[in-house]
ChimeraX commands (.cxc) that place a marker at each C-alpha (Angstrom):
marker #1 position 51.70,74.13,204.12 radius 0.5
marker #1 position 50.56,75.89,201.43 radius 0.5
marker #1 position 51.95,76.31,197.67 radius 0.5
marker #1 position 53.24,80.02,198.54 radius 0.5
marker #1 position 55.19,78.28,201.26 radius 0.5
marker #1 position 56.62,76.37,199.25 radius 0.5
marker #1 position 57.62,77.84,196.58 radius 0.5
marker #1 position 59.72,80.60,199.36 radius 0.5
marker #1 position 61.03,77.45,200.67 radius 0.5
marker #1 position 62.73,76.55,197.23 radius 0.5
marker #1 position 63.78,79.77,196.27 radius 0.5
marker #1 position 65.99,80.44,199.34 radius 0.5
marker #1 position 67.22,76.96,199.38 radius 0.5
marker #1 position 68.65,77.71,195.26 radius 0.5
marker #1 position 69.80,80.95,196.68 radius 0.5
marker #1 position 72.15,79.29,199.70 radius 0.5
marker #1 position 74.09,76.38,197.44 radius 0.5
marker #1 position 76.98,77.50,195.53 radius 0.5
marker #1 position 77.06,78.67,191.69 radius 0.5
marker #1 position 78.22,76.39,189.67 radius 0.5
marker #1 position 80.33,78.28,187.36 radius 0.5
marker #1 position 80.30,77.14,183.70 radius 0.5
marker #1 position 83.92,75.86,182.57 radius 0.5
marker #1 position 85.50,77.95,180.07 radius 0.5
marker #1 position 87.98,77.72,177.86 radius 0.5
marker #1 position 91.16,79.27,179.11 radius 0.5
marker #1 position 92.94,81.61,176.28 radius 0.5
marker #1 position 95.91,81.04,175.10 radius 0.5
marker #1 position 98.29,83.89,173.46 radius 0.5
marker #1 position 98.98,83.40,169.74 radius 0.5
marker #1 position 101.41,81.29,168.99 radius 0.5
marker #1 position 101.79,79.99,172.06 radius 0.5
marker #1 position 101.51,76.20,171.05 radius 0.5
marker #1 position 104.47,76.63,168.93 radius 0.5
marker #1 position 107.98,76.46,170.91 radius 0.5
marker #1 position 109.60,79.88,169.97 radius 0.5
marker #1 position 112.87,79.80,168.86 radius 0.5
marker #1 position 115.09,82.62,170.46 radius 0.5
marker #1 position 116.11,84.86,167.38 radius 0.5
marker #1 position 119.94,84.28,166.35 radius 0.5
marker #1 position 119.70,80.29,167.02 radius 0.5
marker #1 position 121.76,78.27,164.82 radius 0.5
marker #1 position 119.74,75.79,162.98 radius 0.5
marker #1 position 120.86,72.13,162.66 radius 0.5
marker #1 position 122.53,71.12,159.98 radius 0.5
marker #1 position 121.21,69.57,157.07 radius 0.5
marker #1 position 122.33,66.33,155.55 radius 0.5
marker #1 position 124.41,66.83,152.24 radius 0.5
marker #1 position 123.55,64.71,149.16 radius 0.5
marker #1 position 121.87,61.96,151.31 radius 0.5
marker #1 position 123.57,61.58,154.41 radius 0.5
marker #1 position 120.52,59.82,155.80 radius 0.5
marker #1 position 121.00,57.01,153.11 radius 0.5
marker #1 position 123.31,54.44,153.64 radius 0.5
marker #1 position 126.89,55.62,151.89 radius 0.5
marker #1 position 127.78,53.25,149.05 radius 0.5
marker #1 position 130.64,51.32,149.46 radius 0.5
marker #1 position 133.17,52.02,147.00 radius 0.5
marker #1 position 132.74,49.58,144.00 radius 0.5
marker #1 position 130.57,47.46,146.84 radius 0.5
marker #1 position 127.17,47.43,145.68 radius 0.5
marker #1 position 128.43,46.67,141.72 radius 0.5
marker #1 position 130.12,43.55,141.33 radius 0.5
marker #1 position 133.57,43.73,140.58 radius 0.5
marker #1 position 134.31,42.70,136.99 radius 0.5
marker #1 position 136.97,39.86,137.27 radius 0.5
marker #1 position 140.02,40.42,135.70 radius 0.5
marker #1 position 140.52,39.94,132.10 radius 0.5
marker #1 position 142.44,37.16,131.00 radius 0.5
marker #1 position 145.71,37.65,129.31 radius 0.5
marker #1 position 145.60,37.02,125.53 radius 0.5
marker #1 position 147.62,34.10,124.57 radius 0.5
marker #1 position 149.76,35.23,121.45 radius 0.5
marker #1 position 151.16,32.80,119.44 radius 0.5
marker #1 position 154.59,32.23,119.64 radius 0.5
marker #1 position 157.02,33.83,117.25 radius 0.5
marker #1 position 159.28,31.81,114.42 radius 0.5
marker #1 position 162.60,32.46,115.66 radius 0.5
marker #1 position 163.30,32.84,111.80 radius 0.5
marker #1 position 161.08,35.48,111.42 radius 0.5
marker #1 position 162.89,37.51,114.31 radius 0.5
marker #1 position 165.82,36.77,113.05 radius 0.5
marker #1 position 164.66,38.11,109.31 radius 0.5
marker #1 position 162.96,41.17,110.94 radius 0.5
marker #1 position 166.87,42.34,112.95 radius 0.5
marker #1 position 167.92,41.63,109.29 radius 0.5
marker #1 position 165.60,43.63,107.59 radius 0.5
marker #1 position 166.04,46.55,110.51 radius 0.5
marker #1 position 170.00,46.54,110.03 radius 0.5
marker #1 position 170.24,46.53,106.67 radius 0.5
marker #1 position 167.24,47.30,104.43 radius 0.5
marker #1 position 169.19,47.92,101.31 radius 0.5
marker #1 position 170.11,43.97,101.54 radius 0.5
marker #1 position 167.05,42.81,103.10 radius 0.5
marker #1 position 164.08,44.98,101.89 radius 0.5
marker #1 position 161.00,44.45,102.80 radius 0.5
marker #1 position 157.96,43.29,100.71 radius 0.5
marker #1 position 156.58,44.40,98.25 radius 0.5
marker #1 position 159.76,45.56,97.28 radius 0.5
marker #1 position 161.44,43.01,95.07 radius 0.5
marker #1 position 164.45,40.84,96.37 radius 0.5
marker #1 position 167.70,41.64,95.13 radius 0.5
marker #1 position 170.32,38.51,94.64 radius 0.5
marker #1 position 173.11,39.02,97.56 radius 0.5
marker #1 position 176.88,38.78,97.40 radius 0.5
marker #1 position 178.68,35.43,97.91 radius 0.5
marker #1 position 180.19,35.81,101.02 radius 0.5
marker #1 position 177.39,37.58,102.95 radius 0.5
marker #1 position 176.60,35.05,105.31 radius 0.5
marker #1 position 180.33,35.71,106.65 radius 0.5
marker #1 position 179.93,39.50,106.86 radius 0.5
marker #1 position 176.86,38.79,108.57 radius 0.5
marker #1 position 178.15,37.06,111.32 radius 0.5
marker #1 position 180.34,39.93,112.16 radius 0.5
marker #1 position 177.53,41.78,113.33 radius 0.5
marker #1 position 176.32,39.12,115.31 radius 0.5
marker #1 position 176.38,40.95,118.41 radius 0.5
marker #1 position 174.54,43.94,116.85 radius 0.5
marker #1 position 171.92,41.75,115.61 radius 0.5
marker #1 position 171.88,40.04,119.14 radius 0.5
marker #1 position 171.80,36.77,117.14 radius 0.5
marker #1 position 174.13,33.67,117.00 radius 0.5
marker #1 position 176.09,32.14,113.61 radius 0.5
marker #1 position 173.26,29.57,113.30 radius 0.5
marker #1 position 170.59,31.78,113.52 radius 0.5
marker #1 position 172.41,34.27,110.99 radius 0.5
marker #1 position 172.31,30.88,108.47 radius 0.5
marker #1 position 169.34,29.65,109.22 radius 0.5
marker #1 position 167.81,33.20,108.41 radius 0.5
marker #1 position 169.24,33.48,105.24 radius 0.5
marker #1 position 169.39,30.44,103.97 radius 0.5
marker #1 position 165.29,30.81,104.45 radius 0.5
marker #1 position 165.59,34.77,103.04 radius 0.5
marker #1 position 167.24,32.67,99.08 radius 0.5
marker #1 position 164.48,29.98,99.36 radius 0.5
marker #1 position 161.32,31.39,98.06 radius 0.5
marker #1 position 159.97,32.87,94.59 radius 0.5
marker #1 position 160.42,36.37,95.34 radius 0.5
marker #1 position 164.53,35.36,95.58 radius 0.5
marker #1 position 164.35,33.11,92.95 radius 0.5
marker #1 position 162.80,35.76,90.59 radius 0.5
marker #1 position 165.71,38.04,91.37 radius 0.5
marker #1 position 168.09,35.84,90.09 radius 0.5
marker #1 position 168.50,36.74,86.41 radius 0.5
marker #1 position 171.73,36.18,84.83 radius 0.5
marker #1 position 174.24,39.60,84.74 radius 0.5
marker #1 position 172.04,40.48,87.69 radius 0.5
marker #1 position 174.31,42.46,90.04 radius 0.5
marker #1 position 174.93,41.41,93.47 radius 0.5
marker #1 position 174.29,43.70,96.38 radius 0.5
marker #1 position 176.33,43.60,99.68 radius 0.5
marker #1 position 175.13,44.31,103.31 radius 0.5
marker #1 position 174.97,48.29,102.00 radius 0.5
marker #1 position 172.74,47.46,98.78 radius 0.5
marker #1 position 175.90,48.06,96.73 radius 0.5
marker #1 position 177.18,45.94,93.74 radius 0.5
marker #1 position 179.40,43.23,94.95 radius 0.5
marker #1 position 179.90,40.62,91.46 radius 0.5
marker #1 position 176.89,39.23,89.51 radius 0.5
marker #1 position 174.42,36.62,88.82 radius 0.5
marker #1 position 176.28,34.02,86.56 radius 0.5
marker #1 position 174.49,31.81,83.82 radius 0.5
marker #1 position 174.13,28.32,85.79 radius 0.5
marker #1 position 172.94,30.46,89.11 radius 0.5
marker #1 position 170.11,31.76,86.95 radius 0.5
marker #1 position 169.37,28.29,85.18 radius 0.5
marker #1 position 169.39,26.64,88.83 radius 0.5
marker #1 position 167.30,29.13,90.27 radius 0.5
marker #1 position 164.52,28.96,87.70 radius 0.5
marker #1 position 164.37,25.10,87.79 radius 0.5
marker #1 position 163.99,25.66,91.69 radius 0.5
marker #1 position 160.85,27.96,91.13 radius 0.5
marker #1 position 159.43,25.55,88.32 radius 0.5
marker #1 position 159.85,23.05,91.21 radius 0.5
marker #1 position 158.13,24.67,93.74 radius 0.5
marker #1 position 155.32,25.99,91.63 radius 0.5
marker #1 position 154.77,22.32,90.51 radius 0.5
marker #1 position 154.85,21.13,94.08 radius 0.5
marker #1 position 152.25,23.48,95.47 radius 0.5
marker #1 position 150.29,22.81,92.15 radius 0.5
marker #1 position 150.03,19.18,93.64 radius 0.5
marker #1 position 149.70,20.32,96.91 radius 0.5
marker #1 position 146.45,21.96,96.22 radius 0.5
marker #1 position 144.78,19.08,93.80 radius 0.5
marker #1 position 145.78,16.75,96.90 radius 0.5
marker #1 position 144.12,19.11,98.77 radius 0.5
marker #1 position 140.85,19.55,96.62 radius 0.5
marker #1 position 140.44,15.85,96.01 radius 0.5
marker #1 position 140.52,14.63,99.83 radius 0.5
marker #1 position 137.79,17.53,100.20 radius 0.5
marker #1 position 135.42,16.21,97.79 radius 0.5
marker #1 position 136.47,12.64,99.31 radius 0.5
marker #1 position 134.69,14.17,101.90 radius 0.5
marker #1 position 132.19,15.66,101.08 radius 0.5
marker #1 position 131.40,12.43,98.70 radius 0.5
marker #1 position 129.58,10.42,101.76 radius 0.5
marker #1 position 126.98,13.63,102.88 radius 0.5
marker #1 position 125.88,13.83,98.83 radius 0.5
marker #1 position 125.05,10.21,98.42 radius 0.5
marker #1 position 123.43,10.05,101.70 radius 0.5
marker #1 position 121.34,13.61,100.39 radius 0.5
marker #1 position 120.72,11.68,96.76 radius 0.5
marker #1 position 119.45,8.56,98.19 radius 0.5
marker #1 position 116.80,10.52,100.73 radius 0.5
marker #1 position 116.03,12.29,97.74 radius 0.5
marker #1 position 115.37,8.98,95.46 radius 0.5
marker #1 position 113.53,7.12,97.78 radius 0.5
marker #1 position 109.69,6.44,97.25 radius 0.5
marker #1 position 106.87,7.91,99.97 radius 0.5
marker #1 position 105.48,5.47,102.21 radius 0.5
marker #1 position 102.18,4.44,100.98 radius 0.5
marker #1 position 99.34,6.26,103.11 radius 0.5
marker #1 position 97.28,4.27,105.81 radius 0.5
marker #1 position 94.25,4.27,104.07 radius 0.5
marker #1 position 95.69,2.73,100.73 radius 0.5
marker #1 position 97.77,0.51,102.24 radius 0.5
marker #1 position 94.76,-0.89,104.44 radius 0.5
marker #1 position 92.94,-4.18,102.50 radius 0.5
marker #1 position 89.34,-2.67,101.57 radius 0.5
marker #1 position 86.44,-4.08,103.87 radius 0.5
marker #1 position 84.47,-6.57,102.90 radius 0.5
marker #1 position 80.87,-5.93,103.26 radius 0.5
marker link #1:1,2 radius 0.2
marker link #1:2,3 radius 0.2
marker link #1:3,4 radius 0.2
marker link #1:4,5 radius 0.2
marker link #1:5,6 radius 0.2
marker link #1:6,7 radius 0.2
marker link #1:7,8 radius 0.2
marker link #1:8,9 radius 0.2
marker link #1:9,10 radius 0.2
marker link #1:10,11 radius 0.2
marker link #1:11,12 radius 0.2
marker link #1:12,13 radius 0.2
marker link #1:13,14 radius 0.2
marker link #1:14,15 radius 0.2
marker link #1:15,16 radius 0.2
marker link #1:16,17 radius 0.2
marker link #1:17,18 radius 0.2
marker link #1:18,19 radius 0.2
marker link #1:19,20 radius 0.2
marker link #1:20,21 radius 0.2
marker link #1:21,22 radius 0.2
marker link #1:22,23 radius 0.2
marker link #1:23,24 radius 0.2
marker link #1:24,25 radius 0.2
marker link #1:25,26 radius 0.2
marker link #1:26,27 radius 0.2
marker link #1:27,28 radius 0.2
marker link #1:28,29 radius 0.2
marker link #1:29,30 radius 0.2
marker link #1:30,31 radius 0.2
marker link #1:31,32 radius 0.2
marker link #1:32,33 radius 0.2
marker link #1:33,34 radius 0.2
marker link #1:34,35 radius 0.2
marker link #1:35,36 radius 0.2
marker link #1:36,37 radius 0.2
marker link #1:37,38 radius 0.2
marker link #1:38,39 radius 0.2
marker link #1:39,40 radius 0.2
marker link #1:40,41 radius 0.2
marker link #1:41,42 radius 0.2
marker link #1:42,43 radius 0.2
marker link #1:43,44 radius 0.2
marker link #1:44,45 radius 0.2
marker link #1:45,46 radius 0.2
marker link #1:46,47 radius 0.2
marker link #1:47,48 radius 0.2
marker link #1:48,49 radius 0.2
marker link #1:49,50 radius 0.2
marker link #1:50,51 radius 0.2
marker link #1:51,52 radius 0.2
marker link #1:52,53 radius 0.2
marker link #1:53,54 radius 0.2
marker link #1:54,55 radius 0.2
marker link #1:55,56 radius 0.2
marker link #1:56,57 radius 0.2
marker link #1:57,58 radius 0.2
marker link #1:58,59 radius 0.2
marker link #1:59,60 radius 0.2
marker link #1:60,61 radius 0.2
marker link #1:61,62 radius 0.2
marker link #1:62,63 radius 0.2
marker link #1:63,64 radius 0.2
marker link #1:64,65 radius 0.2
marker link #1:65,66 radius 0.2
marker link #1:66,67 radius 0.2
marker link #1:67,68 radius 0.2
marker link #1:68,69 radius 0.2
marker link #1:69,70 radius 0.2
marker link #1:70,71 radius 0.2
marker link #1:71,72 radius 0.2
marker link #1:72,73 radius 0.2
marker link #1:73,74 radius 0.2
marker link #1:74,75 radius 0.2
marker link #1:75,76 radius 0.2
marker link #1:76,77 radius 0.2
marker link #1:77,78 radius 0.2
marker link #1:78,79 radius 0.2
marker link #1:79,80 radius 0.2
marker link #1:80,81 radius 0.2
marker link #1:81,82 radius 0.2
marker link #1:82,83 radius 0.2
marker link #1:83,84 radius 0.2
marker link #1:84,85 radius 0.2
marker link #1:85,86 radius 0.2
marker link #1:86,87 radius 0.2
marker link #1:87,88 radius 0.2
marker link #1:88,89 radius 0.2
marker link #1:89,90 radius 0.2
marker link #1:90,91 radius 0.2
marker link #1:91,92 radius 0.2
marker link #1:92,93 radius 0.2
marker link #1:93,94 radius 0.2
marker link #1:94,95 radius 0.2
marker link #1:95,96 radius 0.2
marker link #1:96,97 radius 0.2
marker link #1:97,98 radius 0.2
marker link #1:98,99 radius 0.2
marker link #1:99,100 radius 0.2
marker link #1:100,101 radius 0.2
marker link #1:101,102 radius 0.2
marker link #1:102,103 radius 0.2
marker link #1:103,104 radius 0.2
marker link #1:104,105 radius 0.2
marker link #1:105,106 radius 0.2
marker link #1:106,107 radius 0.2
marker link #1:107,108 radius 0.2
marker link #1:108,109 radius 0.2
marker link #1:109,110 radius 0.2
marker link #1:110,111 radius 0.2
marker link #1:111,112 radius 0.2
marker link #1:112,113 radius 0.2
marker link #1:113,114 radius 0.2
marker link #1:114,115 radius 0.2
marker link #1:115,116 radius 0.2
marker link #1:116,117 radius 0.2
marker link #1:117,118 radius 0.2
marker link #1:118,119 radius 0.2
marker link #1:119,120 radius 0.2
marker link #1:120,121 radius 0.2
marker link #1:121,122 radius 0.2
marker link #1:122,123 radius 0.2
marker link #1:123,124 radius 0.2
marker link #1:124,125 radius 0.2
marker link #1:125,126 radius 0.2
marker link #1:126,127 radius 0.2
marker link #1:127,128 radius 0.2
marker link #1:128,129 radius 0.2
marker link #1:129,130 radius 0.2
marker link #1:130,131 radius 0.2
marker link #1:131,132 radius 0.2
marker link #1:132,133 radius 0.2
marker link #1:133,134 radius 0.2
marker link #1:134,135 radius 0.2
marker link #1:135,136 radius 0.2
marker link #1:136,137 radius 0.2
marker link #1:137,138 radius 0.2
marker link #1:138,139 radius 0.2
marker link #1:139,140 radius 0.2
marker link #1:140,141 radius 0.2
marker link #1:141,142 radius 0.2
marker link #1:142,143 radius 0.2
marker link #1:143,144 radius 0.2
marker link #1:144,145 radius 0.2
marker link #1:145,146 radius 0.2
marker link #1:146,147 radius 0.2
marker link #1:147,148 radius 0.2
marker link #1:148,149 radius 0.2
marker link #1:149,150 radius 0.2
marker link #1:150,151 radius 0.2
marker link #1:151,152 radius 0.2
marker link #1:152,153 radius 0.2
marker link #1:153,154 radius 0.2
marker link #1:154,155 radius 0.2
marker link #1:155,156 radius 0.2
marker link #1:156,157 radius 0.2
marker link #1:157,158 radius 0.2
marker link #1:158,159 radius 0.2
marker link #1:159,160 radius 0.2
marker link #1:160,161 radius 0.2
marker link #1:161,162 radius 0.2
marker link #1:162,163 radius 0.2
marker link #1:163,164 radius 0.2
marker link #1:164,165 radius 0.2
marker link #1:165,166 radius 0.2
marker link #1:166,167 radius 0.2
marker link #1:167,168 radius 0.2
marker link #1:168,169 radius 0.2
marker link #1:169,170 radius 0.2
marker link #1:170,171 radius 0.2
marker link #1:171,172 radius 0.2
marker link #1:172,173 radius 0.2
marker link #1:173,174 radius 0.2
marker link #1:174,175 radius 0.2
marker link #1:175,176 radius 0.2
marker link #1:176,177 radius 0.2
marker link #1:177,178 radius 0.2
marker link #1:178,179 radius 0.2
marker link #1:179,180 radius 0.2
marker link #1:180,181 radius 0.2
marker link #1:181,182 radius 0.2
marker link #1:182,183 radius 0.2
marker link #1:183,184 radius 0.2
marker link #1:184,185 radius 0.2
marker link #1:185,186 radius 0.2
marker link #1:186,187 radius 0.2
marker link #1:187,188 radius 0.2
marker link #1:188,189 radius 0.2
marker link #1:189,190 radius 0.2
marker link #1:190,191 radius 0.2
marker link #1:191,192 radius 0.2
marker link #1:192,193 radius 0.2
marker link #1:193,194 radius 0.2
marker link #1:194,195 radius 0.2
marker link #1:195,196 radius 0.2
marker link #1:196,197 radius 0.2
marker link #1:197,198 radius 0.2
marker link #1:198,199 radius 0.2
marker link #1:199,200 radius 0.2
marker link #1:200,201 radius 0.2
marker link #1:201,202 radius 0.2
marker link #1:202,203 radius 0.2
marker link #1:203,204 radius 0.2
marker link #1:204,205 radius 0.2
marker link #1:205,206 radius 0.2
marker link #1:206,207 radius 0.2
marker link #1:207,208 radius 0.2
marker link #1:208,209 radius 0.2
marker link #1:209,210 radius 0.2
marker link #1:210,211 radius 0.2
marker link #1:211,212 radius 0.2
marker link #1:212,213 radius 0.2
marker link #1:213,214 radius 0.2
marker link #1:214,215 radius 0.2
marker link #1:215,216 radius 0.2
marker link #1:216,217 radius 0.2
marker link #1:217,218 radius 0.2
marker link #1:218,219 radius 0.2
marker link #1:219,220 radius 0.2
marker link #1:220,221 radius 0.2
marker link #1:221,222 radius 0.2
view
C-alpha cells in the first residue's frame, strides 16, 4: 500500500468519529450568584444595644456590697436628758451654755415636779437633774450675795443671802483644789510610767561597744 493510500485512509477515518466539542463555560446573567431579594421585603431585625451579648443580671455580675453595720452610739446619761427637757421647757431657768447660770428660787424643785408629765419625767429624775444643774462652777459662780433668784419663768423670786454665797464659794475653792490634785495624780503616775522606757533608753545609751574581733583576738606569735 502505498503512502498516498494511506494518508486517504486516515483522513476519512478523522472525518467519520465524532467532534469533540471543547467545554465552555456556560454564562451566567449578572448578578445571578446573588439571591435577589423581592423589592418591598422586610428586613430582619437588628439586635438593640447588644442583644447578642448575654443580658447582665441586675446587680449579678458586681458583688453586692454587704450591708453596713449599724453604728453603735453610746448610750445617753439619763441626767443629761433630763437637763436637755429642762433646758427645752424653760430656758429662762435653765439656759444653756455659754450663757451664765442664774441662782434659782427655793422651792423650784417642787414647781418642777408639777410639770412632770410635760417633761415626761418622774420626781426623782426632776431631783436628780437639778441637784446635778447647782453642782458645778458655772452655778457656783452665780451665787453672789443680793443675787436675785429666778423662778421657772426667769423672773425674780427672793435672793442670794450672805452664808449661800460664803458656802458656795468654799464649794468651788473645793472643787478647784480637788481637780488641782486630780491632775498632779494624774501627771505623776504618767511619768511613773514613762520612768522604766527612759532608764532602759539611758542605759543602751551608756553602755560601752563591744570590742572588735580583730582587737579582741591575742596577736600571733610568729
Amino acid at each position: 500500500m502505498g503512502l498516498e493510500q494511506l494518508a486517504a485512509i486516515r483522513e476519512l477515518l478523522i472525518k467519520q468519529s465524532p467532534e469533540k466539542a471543547a467545554p465552555k463555560k456556560e454564562s451566567r446573567p449578572q448578578g445571578a450568584d446573588k439571591a435577589r431579594r423581592p423589592q418591598g421585603a422586610a428586613k430582619g431585625p437588628r439586635p438593640q444595644n447588644g442583644d447578642n451579648k448575654g443580658q447582665r443580671k441586675q446587680g449579678g455580675d458586681k458583688g453586692q456590697r454587704p450591708p453596713r453595720a449599724e453604728k453603735r452610739e453610746a448610750p445617753v446619761d439619763p441626767v443629761v436628758v433630763a437637763i436637755s427637757r429642762l433646758q427645752r421647757h424653760f430656758p429662762k431657768a435653765f439656759p444653756k451654755n455659754p450663757a451664765p447660770k442664774l441662782p434659782l428660787k427655793l422651792g423650784v424643785l417642787a414647781d418642777l415636779v408639777q410639770h412632770a408629765q410635760a417633761l415626761q419625767l418622774d420626781e426623782a429624775q426632776i431631783k436628780e437633774a437639778v441637784k446635778t444643774w447647782c453642782d458645778g462652777r458655772r452655778y457656783w459662780a452665780s451665787m453672789v450675795e443680793d443675787a436675785p433668784r429666778v423662778d421657772l419663768n426667769g423672773e425674780p423670786s427672793g435672793a442670794v443671802t450672805a452664808n449661800e454665797a460664803r458656802h458656795a464659794k468654799r464649794m468651788a475653792s473645793r472643787n478647784a483644789s480637788r481637780n488641782a490634785a486630780r491632775a498632779r495624780a494624774e501627771k505623776k503616775a504618767q511619768a511613773a510610767a514613762e520612768a522604766p522606757a527612759a532608764a532602759a533608753d539611758a542605759a543602751t545609751a551608756e553602755a560601752p561597744a563591744a570590742p572588735a574581733a580583730a582587737d579582741a583576738a591575742p596577736a600571733a606569735t610568729e
